[in-house]
C-alpha angles and dihedrals in degrees: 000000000000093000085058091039096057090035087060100041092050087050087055097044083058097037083058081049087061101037100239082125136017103211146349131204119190105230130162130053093345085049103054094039081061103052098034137322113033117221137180117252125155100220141056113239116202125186107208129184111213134147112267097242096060093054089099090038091056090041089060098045083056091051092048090077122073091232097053105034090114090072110143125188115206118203111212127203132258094261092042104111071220116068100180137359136192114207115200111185095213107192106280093015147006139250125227116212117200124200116231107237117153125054095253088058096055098051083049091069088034099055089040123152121239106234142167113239119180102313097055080242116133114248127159127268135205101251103246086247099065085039093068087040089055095047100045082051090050078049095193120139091258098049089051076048092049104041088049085064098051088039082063090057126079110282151142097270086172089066099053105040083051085050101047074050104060089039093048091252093137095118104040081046084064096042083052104054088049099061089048091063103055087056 
């Protein structure tokens, strides 16, 4: 996975270059195994912030290549938390990258962390803070898992608790807590 990791980061550095997209932020499972517990997943989830209206353009730039002529977009529906998603088969294994689409998203990408993931390059990565947002908003058992473990780290706690607040996430906010205090 890190050959495919470092192949698709350097083909959305230069799809920024060419202003197909603004900005990415790695988020999921990568992202929490770089700011606290790692965890086996068997994709790369990417959070990009791009205008509506490119996202076929970008989907056929993708295609263009013989590695990733397999891109698919998925439209979702209104009521999907996902708007759109780009899927890249990368060798072993695939990226998903997911378009940006609600303001939270977007300052996800925006607030992002410089880090250091496998190649000891700096990418952007999804703040813990919006990670757990994100997560209490996908709602699964894993993401509730995943976000207690980042809730044990140091982190703004204030932040997130103002902005489950603002998105109505009071209550998975709670259900949360309490399974980070059981780990």
């Amino acid at each position: 996975m890190e050959r495919e990791f470092r192949d698709i980061v350097k083909v959305l550095r230069e799809a920024k270059r060419r202003k197909f997209i603004r900005d990415f932020a790695l988020t999921g499972a990568l992202a929490l195994s770089a700011l606290s517990e790692p965890r086996a997943t068997r994709d790369i989830d990417i959070l990009i912030s791009l205008e509506k209206e490119k996202i076929k353009r970008l989907v056929e730039w993708l295609k263009y290549s013989k590695e990733y002529r397999l891109t698919k977009h998925h439209a979702g529906r209104p009521k999907d938390r996902i708007k759109d998603l780009i899927e890249v088969p990368a060798g072993s294994t695939w990226v998903d990258l997911i378009v940006a689409s609600s303001e939270v998203e977007e300052e996800a990408i925006s607030t992002g962390l410089s880090f250091s993931v496998f190649t000891g390059d700096k990418l952007k990565i999804v703040r813990p803070e919006y990670l757990i947002i994100l997560k209490l908003l996908a709602g699964s058992e894993q993401d509730y898992l995943d976000s207690a473990h980042l809730w044990n780290e140091s982190i703004d706690k204030r932040l997130v608790r103002k902005m489950a607040k603002e998105l109505f996430l009071q209550g998975s906010l709670q259900k949360m807590t309490v399974i980070a205090r059981k780990l």
